[in-house]
N, C-alpha and C positions, 0 to 999 in steps of 0.2 A: 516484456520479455521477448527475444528474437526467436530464432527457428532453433529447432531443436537439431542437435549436431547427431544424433542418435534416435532412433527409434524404441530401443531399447529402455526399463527403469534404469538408472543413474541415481547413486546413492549422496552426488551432490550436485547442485546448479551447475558447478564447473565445468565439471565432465557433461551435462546435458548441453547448456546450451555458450560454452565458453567464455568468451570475454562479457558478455550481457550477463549469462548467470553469476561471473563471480562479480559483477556490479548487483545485482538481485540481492547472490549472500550477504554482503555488504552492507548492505540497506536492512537487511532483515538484522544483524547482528547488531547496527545502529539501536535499532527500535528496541531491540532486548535491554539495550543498557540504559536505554532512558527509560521503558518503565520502572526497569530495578531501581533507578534515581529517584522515581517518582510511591517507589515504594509497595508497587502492584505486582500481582503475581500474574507469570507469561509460561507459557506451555509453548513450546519451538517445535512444530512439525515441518523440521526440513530434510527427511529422509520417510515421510509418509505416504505413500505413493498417492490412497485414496484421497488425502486434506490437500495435497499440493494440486490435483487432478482440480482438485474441488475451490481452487485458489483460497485456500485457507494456509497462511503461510504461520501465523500467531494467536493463541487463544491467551486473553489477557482479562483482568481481574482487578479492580481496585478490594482492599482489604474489608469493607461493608458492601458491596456487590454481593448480591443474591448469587448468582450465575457469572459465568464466563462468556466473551465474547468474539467473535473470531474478527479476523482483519486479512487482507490481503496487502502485502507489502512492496507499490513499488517508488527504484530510486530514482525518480525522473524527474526531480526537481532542480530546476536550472540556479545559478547565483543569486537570480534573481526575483526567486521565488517564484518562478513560473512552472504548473503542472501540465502536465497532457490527460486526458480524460482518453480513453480510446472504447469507442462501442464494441467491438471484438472481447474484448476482456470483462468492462459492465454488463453486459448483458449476461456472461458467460459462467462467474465465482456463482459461491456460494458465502461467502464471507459477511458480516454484519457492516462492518467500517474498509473503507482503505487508507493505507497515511502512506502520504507521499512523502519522502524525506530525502535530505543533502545532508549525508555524513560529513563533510568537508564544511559547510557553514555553521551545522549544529540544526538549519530548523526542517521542521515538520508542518504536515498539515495533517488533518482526516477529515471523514464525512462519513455520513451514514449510506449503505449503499442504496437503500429504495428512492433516499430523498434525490439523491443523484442519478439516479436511473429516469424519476419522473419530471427531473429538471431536464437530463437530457432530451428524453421524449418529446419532450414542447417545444422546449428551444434551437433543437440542431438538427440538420440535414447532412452533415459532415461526416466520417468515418473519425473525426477524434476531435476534444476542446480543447484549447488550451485556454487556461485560467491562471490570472494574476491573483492569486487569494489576498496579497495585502495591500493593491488597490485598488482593486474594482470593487463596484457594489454592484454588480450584475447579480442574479439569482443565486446563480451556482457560488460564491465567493458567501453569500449571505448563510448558507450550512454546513460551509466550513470552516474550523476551528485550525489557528497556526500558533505555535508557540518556538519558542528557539531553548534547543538543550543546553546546561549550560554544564553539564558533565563535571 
């Protein structure tokens, strides 16, 4: 997510942070329609000041799930299924999973964010990774899971 065009709450990404948030909404409205596909229930806090603060952007639910889980939603996924990892953000949610996602090719990824946090840790001196999740076998590609929507 880029810089915020306001300081002020903003009642959608658009108005906070412009052309990156309504790429943000975008990505987040993606992920709603694939879990629906996928037949899970999803809770959408994109007007919650505290969950959004909190980078909890989706609280999602397969139908035998005990419990819900949150995710942090971003669209940063290149054509070519390349993510950006950025430590600013990991270090910073609150969220269970992130899925990175490309509304325009259909795919996704996620991870769990601790598992990601302590692969960061070990592995990077960088301010952000970028990861090929469906070539590498590096660590970080190893606890992530990619699938393509097929809507």
């Amino acid at each position: 997510m880029g810089t915020r065009l306001t300081e002020k709450w903003t009642d959608t990404l658009d108005e906070a942070f412009g052309a990156t948030g309504t790429k943000g909404r975008l990505g987040e409205e993606f992920l709603l329609k694939v879990f629906d596909s996928w037949g899970w229930d999803s809770i959408h806090y994109d007007n919650d000041y505290q969950k959004q603060i909190d980078g909890i952007d989706i609280e999602f639910k397969k139908p035998e799930w005990f419990k819900y889980y949150s995710c942090d939603v971003k669209n940063n996924m290149n054509e070519y299924g390349t993510i950006y990892v950025h430590e600013k953000w990991l270090f910073k949610i609150k969220s269970d999973r992130v899925f990175h996602v490309n509304p325009d090719t259909g795919w996704l990824c996620w991870y769990g964010v601790d598992a990601m946090r302590n692969i960061y840790t070990n592995d990077n001196a960088r301010d952000y990774m970028t990861i090929t999740a469906s070539q590498s076998q590096s660590a970080q590609s190893r606890i992530i899971t990619r699938t393509k929507y097929r809507g």
